[in-house]
N, C-alpha and C positions, 0 to 999 in steps of 0.2 A: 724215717719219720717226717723230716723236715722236707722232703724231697715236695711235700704236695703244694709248699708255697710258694715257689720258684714258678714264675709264668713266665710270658712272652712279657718284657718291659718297655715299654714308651714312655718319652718324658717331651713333649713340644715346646719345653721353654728354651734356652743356651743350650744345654746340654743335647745330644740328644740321644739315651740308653734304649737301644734297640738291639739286643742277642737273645740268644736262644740256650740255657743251660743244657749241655749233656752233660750224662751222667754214663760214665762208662766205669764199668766193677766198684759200681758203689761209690766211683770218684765223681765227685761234680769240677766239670770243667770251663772253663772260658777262657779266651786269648789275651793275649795282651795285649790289643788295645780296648779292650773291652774291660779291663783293669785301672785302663787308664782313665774310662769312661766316667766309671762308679766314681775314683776318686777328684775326676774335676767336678762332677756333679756335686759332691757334699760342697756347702760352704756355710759359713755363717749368718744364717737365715735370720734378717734384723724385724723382719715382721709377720707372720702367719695369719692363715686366711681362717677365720675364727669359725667360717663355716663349713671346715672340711674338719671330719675326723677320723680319727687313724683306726681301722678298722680291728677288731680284737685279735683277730688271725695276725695281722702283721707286728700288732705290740706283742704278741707273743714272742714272734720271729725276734724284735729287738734285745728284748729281756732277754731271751735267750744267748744273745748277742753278751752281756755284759755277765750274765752266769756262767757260760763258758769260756770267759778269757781264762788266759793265765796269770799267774800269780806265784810268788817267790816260796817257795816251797811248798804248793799248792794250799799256802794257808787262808786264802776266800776273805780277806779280811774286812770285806763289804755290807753292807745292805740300800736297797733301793726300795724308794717311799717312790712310788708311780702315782701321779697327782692327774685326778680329770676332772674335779669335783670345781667348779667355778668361782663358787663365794672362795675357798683357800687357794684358788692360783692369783684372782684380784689381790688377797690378802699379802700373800707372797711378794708379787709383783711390786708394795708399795715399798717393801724392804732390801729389794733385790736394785740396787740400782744400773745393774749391768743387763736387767732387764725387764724395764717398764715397760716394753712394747711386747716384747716375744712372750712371756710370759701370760699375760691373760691372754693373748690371743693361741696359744698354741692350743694342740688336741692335751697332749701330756707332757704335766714336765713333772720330771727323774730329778728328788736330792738324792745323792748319794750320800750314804754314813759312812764311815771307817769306822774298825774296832779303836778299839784305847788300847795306849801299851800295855796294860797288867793281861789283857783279854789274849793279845796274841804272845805271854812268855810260856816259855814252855812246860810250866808248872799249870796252866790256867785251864780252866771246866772245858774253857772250846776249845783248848788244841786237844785234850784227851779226847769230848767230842768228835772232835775231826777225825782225828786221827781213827779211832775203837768203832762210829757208827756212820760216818762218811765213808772215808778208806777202804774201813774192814782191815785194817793189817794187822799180822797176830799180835802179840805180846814182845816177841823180841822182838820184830822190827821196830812194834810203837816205840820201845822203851829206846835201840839207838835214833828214832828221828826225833826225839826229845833231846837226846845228847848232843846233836848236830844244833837242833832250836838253841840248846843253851850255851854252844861255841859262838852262834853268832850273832846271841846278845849281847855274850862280850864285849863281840867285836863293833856291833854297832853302838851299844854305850846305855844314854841315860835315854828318861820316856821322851823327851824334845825327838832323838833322831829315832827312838821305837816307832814314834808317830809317825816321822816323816818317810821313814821306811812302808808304812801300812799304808799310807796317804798314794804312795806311787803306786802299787799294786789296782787302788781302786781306778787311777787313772789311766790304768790298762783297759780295764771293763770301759770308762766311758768311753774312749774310743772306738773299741770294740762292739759298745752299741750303734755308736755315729757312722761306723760303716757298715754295720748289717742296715741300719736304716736306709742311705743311701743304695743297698743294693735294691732296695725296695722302693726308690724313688720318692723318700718319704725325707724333709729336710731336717734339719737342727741345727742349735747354739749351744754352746758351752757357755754359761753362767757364771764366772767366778767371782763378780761384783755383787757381792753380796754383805750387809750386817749378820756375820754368823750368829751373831747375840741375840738379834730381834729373831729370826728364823728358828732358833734353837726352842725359842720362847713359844713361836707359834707351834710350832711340834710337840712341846709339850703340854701346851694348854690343851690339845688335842688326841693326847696318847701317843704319839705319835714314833716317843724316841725316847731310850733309855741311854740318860746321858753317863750311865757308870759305863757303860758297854759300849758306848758307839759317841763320835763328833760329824758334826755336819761341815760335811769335804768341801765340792762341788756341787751344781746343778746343771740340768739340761734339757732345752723346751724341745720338743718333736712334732713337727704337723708337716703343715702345709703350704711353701712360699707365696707371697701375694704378688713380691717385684721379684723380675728377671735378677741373676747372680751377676754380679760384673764377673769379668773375666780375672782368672788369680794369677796374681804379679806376686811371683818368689823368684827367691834371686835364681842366680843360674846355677848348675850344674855343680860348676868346676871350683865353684866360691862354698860349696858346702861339701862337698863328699871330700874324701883322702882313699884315693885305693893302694893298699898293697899286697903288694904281689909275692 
């Protein structure tokens, strides 16, 4: 289904994405340096060109990007508010101080919500949900992935680390989105300088967020860069990774 959004990529700024997806038995393939491409391309896009917008095809693509990451016992413990509407990204932007510039100028920006601990134990309306009309699994299975839900409440403890457990899951998905964008040659920022209080607020003046059920995680602006990327300076190799053998 996804296969028809994959084109020929060019990008003429630093980077520059130039392959050709094949697709052999259903597999979409590319090389590795073509791996290496996509990910020097993403970077921290501190300003967007306010006059480019991300076409509905490829926000598709993104979205799709952060719905099908994975997630710790496939509990989805997410949702994403996709923002293109101008007067609420100004408004955003004045409370977001990690991002006064990207923010009004981006096509979309993406808050993520997390569930609340009572949402994801394994007693609660949307793990049964998940579990009986996502899933589909019959009845015994639901009833042991509920027993397993409620081993590793346990062991994770009170709603502080329920939270922070659910919190990392979503920042599976934002990643997740940030590189399907970049396959698309389409930039972003990760947002995490934000007053969650004031946002929480504009969300709800707005409908926007049921706060029994969800807290505002992250965000993240998606467009289109105005200045070239510097070149990314991470450490080396041999100073991060440990292999054994």
């Amino acid at each position: 289904m996804l296969a028809k959004h994959f084109r020929y990529i060019r990008c003429s700024k630093t980077i520059n994405l130039n392959f050709k997806i094949s697709i052999i038995k259903g597999v979409i393939i590319i090389n590795r340096n073509e791996v290496l491409d996509i990910l020097n391309f993403r970077h921290a896009c501190k300003e967007f060109d306010s006059t480019k917008k991300i076409s509905s095809e490829d926000l598709e693509v993104i979205i799709e990007g952060g719905r099908l990451a994975p997630s710790s016992v496939g509990i989805e413990p997410w949702h994403f508010i996709v923002i293109e509407n101008q007067e609420l990204k100004d408004e955003l932007g004045k409370v977001c101080f990690g991002g006064t510039k990207q923010i009004p100028t981006c096509s979309n920006f993406v808050i993520f919500l997390t569930r609340t601990p009572k949402e994801i134990r394994s007693n609660s309306a949307y793990i049964e949900h998940l579990l009986k009309d996502v899933q589909h699994l019959p009845e015994d299975a639901a009833s042991k992935m509920k027993e397993f839900l409620k081993t590793a409440e346990d062991i994770v403890g009170d709603d502080r680390n329920m939270q922070a457990y659910a919190n990392e899951q979503t920042y599976i998905a934002l990643s997740s989105m940030m590189l399907s964008a970049a396959m698309l040659t389409i930039d972003s920022c990760t947002i995490g300088g934000m007053d969650k209080k004031a946002v929480k607020k504009i969300l709800l003046d707005r409908g926007l967020i049921d706060t029994d059920k969800f807290q505002v995680t992250i965000g993240c602006a998606f467009g289109y860069r105005v200045n070239k990327a510097k070149p990314k300076l991470r450490q080396p190799m041999n100073e991060v990774v440990t292999i054994v053998k």
